[in-house]
N, C-alpha and C positions, 0 to 999 in steps of 0.2 A: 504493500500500500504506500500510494506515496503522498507526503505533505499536500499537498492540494487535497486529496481524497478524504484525509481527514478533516482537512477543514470543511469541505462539503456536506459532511455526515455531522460536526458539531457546532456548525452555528445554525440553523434550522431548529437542533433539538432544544440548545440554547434558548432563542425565541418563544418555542414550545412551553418552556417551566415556567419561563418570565409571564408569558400568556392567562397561564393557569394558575398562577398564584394572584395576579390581577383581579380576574373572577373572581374570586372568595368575598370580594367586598359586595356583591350581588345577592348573596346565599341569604333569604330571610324567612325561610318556611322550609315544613318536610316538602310541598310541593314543588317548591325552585328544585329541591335535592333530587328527585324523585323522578319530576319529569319538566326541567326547567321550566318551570311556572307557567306550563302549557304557550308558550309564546314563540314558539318555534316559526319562521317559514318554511314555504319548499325547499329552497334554494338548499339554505340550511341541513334541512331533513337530510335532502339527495347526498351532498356532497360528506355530511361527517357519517350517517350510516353507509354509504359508499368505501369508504377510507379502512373498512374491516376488511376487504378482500384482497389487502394488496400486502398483508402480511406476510413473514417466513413459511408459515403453516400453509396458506394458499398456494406460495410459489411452487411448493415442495409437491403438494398437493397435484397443482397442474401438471408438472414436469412428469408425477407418475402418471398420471392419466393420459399425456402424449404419446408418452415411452411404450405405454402397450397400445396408443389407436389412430394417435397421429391426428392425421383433420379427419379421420371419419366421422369422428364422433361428434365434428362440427356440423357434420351434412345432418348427420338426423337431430341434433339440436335445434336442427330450428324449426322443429315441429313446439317446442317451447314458445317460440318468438310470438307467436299467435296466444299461445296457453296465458301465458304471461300478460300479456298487452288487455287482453278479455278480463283478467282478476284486479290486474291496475286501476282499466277506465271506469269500470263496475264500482271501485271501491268495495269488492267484496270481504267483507270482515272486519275489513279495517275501519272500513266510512260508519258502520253502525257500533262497532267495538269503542270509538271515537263517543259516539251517542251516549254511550252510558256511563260514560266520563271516571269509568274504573281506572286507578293508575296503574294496577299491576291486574294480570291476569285471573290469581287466583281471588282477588276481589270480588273480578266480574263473575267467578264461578261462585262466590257467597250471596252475592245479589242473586244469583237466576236461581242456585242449586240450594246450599246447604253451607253453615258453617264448617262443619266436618269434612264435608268435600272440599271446602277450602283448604282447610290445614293437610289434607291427605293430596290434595294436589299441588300443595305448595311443596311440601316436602319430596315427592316426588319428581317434580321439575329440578328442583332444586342436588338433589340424588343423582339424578341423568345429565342436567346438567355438568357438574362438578366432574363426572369421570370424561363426558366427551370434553370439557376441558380443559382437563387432566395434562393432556399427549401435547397443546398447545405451546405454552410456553417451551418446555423443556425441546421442541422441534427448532423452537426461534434461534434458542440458545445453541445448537449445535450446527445451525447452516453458519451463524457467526462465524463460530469454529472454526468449520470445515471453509466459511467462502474466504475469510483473511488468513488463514496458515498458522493458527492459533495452534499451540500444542494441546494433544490430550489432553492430558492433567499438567496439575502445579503440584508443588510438592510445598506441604504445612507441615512444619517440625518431624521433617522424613518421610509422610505422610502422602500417597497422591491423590488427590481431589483432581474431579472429571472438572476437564475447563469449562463445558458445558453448564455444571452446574453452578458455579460462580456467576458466570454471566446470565444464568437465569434470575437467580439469587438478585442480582441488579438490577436485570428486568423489572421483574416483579416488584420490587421495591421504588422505583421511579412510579409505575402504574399507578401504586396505591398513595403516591406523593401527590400525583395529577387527578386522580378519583376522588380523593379525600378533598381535596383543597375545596372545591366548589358544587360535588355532587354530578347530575345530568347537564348543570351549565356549562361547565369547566370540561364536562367530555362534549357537548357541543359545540362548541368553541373551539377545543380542543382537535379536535375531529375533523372540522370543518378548514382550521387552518392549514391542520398535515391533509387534507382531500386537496387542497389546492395547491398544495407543494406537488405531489406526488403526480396530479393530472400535468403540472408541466413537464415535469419531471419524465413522465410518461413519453412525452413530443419528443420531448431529446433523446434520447435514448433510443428509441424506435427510428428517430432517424439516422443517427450516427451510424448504429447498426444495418439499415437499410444501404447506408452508404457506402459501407466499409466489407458487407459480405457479401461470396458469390452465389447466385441462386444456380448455377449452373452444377456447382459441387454438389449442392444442397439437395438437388432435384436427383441427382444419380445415388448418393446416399436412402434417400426417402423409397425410390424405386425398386430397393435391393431386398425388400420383403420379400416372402415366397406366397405364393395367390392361397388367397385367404384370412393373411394377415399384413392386408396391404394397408400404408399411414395414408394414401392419397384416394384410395377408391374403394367410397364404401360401399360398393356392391362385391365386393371381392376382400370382406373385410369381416364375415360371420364364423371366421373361425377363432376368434380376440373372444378370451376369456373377459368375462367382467363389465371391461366398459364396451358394452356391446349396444345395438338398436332396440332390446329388450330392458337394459339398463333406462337410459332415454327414455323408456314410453313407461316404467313406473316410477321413475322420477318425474316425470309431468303430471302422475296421477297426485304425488305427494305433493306437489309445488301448488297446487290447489288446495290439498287435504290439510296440509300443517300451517296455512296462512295463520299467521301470528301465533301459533302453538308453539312455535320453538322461540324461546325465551331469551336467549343471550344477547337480545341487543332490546330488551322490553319496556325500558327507561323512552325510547323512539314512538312508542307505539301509542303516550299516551300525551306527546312532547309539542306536537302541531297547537297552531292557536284554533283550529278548528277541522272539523272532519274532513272538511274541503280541501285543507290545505296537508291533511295527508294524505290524501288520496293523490294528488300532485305531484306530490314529493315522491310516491311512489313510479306514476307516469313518468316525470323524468330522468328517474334510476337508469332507464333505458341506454337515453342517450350518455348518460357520463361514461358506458364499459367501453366504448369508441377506442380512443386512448390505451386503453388498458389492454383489452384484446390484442391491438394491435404491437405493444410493445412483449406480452404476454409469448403473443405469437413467434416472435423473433426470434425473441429470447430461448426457447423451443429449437427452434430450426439451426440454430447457433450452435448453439450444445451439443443437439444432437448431431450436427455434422464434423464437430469437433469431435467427436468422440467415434464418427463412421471411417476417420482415419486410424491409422495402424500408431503413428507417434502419438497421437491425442489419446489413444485412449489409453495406450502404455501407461502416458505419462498422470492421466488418472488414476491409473489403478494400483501406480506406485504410490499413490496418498492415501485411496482406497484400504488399502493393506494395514496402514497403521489404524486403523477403528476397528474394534475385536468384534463389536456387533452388527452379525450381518443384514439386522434387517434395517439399521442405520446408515450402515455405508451404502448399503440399496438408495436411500433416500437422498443421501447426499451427492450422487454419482451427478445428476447432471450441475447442483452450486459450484460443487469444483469444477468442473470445466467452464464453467463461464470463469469462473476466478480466472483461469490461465488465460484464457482468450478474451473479457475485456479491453480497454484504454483504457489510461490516468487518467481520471475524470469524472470517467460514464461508471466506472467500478464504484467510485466512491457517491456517485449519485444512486446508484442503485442499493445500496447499502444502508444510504439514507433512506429511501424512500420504503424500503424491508422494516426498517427501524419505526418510520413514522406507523407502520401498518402495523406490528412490535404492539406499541405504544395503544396505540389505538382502540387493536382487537382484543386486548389483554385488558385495556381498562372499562370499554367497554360491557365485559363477561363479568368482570368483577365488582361492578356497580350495580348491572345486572342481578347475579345470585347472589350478592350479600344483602341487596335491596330485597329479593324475594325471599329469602332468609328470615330479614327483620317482619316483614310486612303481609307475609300469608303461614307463618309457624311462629315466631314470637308471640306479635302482638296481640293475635286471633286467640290465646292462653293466658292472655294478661286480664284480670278484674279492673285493673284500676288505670288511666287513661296518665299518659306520658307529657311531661310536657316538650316544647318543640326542640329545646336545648339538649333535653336527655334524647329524645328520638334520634337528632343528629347525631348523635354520643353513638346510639347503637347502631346507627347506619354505619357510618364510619369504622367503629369496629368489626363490623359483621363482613366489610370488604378485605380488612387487614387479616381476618379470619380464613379467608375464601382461600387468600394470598397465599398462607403457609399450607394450609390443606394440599392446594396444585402444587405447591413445590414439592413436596413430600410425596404424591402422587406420580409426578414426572420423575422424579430419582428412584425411583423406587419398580415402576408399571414395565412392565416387558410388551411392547410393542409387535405382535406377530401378522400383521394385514398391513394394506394399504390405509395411506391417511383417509381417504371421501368414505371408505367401507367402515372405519371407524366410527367415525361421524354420524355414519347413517343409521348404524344398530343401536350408538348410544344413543340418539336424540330418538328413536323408536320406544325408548321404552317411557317417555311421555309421548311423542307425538302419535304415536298409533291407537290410544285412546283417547288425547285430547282433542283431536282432532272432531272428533265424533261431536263430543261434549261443547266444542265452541260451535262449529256450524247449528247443532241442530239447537243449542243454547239460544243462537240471536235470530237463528229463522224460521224455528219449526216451535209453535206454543204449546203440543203437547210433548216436547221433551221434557222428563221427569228426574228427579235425583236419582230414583232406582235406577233407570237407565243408565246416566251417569256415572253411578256408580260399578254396573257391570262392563262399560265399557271401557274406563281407566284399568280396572283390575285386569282385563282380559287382556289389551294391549301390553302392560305391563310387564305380565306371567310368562307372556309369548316371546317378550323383546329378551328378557333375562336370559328366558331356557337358550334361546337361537346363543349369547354371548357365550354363559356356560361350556354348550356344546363346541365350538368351535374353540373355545381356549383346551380342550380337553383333547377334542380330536381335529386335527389340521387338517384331514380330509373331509370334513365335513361338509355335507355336498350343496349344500346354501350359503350364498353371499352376505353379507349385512343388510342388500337393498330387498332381498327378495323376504331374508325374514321379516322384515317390516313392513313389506305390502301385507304377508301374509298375515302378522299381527293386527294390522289395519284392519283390514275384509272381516274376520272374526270379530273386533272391535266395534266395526261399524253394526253390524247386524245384530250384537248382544242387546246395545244402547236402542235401536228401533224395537226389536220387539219386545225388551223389557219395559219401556214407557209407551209403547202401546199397550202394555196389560198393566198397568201400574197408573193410567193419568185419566183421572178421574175431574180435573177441572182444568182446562188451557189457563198456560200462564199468560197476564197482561203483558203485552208485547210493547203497547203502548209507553205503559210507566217503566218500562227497565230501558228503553231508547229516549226518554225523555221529548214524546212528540204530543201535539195535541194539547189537551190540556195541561200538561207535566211538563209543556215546554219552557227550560229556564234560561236559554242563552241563543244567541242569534247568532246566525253560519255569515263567519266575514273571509268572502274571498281574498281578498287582497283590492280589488277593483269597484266592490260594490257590495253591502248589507243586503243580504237576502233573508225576509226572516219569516219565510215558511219553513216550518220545521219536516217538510220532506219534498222529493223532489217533483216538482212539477209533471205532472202528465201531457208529454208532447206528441203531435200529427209521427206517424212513425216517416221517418226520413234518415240522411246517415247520422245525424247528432243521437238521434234513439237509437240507432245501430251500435254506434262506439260509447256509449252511454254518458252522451253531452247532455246537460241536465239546467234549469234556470240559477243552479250555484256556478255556471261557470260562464266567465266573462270572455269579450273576444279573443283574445289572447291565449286562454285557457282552450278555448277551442281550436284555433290554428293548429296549437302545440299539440291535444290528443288527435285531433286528424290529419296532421301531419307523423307522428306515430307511428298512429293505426295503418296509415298510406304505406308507410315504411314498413310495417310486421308484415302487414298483407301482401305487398310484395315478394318477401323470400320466402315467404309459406308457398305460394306458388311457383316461386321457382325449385324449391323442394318436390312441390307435386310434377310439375311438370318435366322437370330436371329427369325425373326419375321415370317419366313415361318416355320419354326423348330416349332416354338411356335403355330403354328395353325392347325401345324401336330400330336404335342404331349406337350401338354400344361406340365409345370414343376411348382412345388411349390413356395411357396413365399420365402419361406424357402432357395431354391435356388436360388431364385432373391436377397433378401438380402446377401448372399453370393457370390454375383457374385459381386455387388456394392462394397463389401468390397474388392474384389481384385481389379476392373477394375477404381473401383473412387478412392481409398487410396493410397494403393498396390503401384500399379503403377505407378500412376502420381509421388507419391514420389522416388520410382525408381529412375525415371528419370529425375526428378528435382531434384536431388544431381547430375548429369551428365550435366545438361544443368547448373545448376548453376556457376562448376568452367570451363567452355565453354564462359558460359556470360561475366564471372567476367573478366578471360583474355580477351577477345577482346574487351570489354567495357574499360580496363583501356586503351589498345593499341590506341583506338577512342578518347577519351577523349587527350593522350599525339598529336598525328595527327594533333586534332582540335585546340590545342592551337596553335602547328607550321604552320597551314594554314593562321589562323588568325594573326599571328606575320610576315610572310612573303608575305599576299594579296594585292592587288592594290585596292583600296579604291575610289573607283567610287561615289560622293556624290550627280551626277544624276540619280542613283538607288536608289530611292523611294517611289516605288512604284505606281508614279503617270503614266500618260498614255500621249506621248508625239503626236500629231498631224502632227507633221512635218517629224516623224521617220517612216522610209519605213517600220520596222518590229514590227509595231504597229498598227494593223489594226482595225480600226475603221469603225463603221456601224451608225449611225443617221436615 
């Protein structure tokens, strides 16, 4: 690493603490803490919940996912593009989960369901949570490692300690520096500033690289598969274990099912100044991945061509060799070859912007489950009501809590699967029953707490055995994503027909979304006060189609039908791609060169367009949210607890 690299990776981070120690003077309630005082815009939302996926764990993540599919797995992703785009403009989940103005999740399930299915589902998330991110940190900590040339260990009074775990050790301790200080402000902020580091970040890098390597190499490397497991043509691509078109199409089913079930970033969820303005923040999550893909991409084709030579990979495998654990030096095979094959510069910008996603995803998680920690298992047990000084007392511990738990977790855990398989089993063993229990919670008014309750358990029981069995026996003939569909399907079906035998009065649907009479706060787009409290009934045209509604102002409309224009597009060109191709099959040769326009190409396009888009209305949200906060009323009966005596708290036992 050279002097420049590191000044690149620590005046950013520099900025970063300065930042978040600022904020603290903001913090005036559990609600600033919790869910910054609900005064979020989109801009905001997009860019610092964005800022999670550009982490160590992501990268790493990616690299495996390439190594075994290459772009195939891009060709059928984008049957996503459409799935995605449908759950966005809808606002499904989120726009009425918004409504019932719960700050955490397991609230929303003491309102509709049950005390006790709160505390049973808070602790549960909180459970699945904590192991799927367990593997997080301790992964961050060893690409350091392995991407600067870090030794192993250090040696303490003779003593060797894994480097790895030192620098987790740091990690985790800045995290809970930047977490504590301000609560969900301090990671909005926080978030929002490394989103717009790293989206630059993103430009350069992507292009340096686009600049400086050959597709020519790249392209005879990629093509050296044997048919069946080819990276460029996925019709010749069903013999890939894993991440296959089967993977794809029950991940699409999940990316509907577990809309807001999965917890790790839940502080967001309740954070928008209005429903409207999360559901936005969601539509233009879309366009920020631009940037990202395309530098993603590279980075990919880089490595992996570095490593399709005979001296590259030698010279990997001579570093390779020093880490005793082989399902670690697995993971780190392609960080070290970038390490070697970066520039002075772009290394240590890359580094940086690992670090900000470090920073981010880490504190993110841990504001997260120490929040649902304190706020659906603590305080749901407590008689006597906190006041707001002690509450922060135990927020703040509850994260420094989280902190050592995952350190101890990650030093400790033996790692035997891929990072996204990890992922998917542990967050199955809440999402496979919660899933059930939110949908049919905000749309269906005879869901019951029986229900409820046999469909967490069942999901649960399923997600566990599936982990069990695969630590026990490695040939275990299911993946993580399949036990969780499986767990799903059983879970969904427990929850319908137990609260079809079980509901004997529909619940008010009305008073748990706060519409109608119960309605206590007006939906401010950003453009204009609309204060019907649901959405208008429009002539069916394509605004009813993409589901543009009288909350959304011109602007608001351009942006989802300009979108939707764009999903719709490569959805069809996936269908059509693929009739074309079984009409007059094309080379590989012209697969690889399609990838090079439709994966590099372009995404970079248009993430130098969407970047200085981000950048201004991300600083515009950041200046807003501080005068929201400087000018709020400060309610220190909003938190989060669930009052019995309040008409528009509705409670089921």
């Amino acid at each position: 690493m050279h002097v420049i690299d590191w000044l690149i990776i620590a005046l950013p981070i520099a900025a970063v603490v300065c930042v978040a120690l600022y904020t603290r003077r903001y913090l005036r309630s559990v609600a600033d803490f919790l869910a910054g005082g609900r005064n979020a815009g989109r801009f905001l939302l997009c860019v610092a919940l964005g800022e999670m996926g550009t982490g160590a764990v992501a990268v790493v993540s990616n690299f495996e996912m390439f190594g075994q599919a290459g772009f195939t797995l891009t060709w059928w992703n984008q049957i996503s593009v459409l799935v995605s785009l449908i759950v966005a403009i809808s606002g499904f989940v989120i726009y009425r989960y918004r409504q019932t103005r719960a700050l955490t999740l397991a609230q929303f399930f003491e309102m509709r369901y049950s005390r006790k299915f709160r505390l049973f589902a808070g602790f549960l998330g909180v459970f699945a949570g904590l192991l799927n991110f367990g593997i997080i940190p301790v992964i961050g900590a060893r690409f350091m490692v392995n991407f600067l040339g870090l030794p192993q260990s250090i040696y303490f009074a003779l003593f060797p300690i894994p480097t790895s775990l030192v620098l987790m050790a740091g990690f985790l301790a800045i995290c809970v520096v930047l977490t504590t200080a301000g609560g969900q402000i301090t990671v909005l902020v926080t978030d929002a500033l490394q989103g717009l580091f790293s989206q630059i970040a993103f430009v350069i890098i992507a292009t340096v690289l686009l600049l400086t390597f050959s597709w020519h190499e790249t392209r005879e490397v990629l093509l050296a598969r044997p048919v069946g497991y080819s990276m460029v043509n996925p019709f010749h691509s069903f013999k890939i274990k894993d991440f296959n078109i089967w993977y794809v199409l029950m991940t699409q089913f999940f990316f509907v099912y577990r809309t807001m079930a999965w917890q790790n970033s839940q502080g967001f969820n309740s954070s928008a100044i209005s429903p409207h303005e999360s559901r936005m923040g969601s539509i233009l999550s879309g366009w920020r991945l631009f940037a990202q893909t395309a530098m993603m991409g590279l980075l990919g084709v880089c490595a992996f061509t570095y490593l399709g030579h005979a001296a590259g990979d030698a010279s990997v495998q001579h570093v390779l060799d020093t880490i005793s654990d082989p399902q670690t030096a697995k993971q780190m095979r392609y960080p070290i070859a970038l390490s070697q094959l970066l520039p002075v510069g772009i290394k240590g910008l890359l580094v940086a912007t690992v670090l900000m996603g470090v920073f981010s995803g880490d504190g993110m998680q841990l504001h997260s489950w120490g929040s649902i920690l304190i706020q659906d298992i603590i305080l749901p047990l407590r008689t006597t009501p906190l006041t707001t000084r002690q509450h922060l007392i135990l927020l703040r511990s509850a994260i420094a809590v989280v902190a050592i738990f995952v350190f101890c977790f990650g030093a400790l855990f033996h790692q035997n699967q891929y990072v996204a398989m990890w992922f998917i089993i542990t967050e199955g063993i809440f999402v496979a029953g919660a899933g059930a229990c939110i949908i049919g919670g905000l749309y269906w008014s005879r869901g019951t707490t029986a229900g409820a309750w046999t469909g967490m358990l069942t999901g649960f029981i399923l997600s566990v055995t599936g982990i069990v069995l695969q630590q026990v026996y490695p040939s275990f003939p299911l993946n993580g994503r399949q036990v969780e569909f499986f767990a799903a399907f059983v879970a969904v079906t427990g929850y319908i027909v137990v609260s079809l035998l079980t509901c004997h009065r529909p619940h008010d649907m009305d008073q748990l979304l706060h519409r109608g009479k119960y309605a206590i706060e007006p939906e401010a787009t950003g453009e204009r006060i609309v204060t019907t409290s649901s959405p208008a009934k429009n002539r069916f045209r394509l605004s009813t189609l993409v589901g543009i509604d009288d909350h959304f102002g011109r602007t608001d409309r351009w942006i989802t039908i300009g979108i939707f224009a764009w999903s719709v597009t490569w959805f069809l060109a996936l269908v059509i791609g693929s009739i074309l191709y079984f009409i007059h099959p094309w080379s590989d040769i012209a697969w690889a060169n399609y990838w090079l326009v439709t994966a590099i190409y372009l995404p970079l396009l248009i993430g130098v367009v969407t970047t200085i888009w981000f950048t201004i209305g991300c600083w515009h949200d950041i200046r807003v949210f501080f005068r929201r906060l400087r000018e709020e009323r400060v309610d220190h009966n909003d938190d989060g607890t669930v009052n019995h005596n309040e008409p528009n708290q509705a409670i089921r036992e």
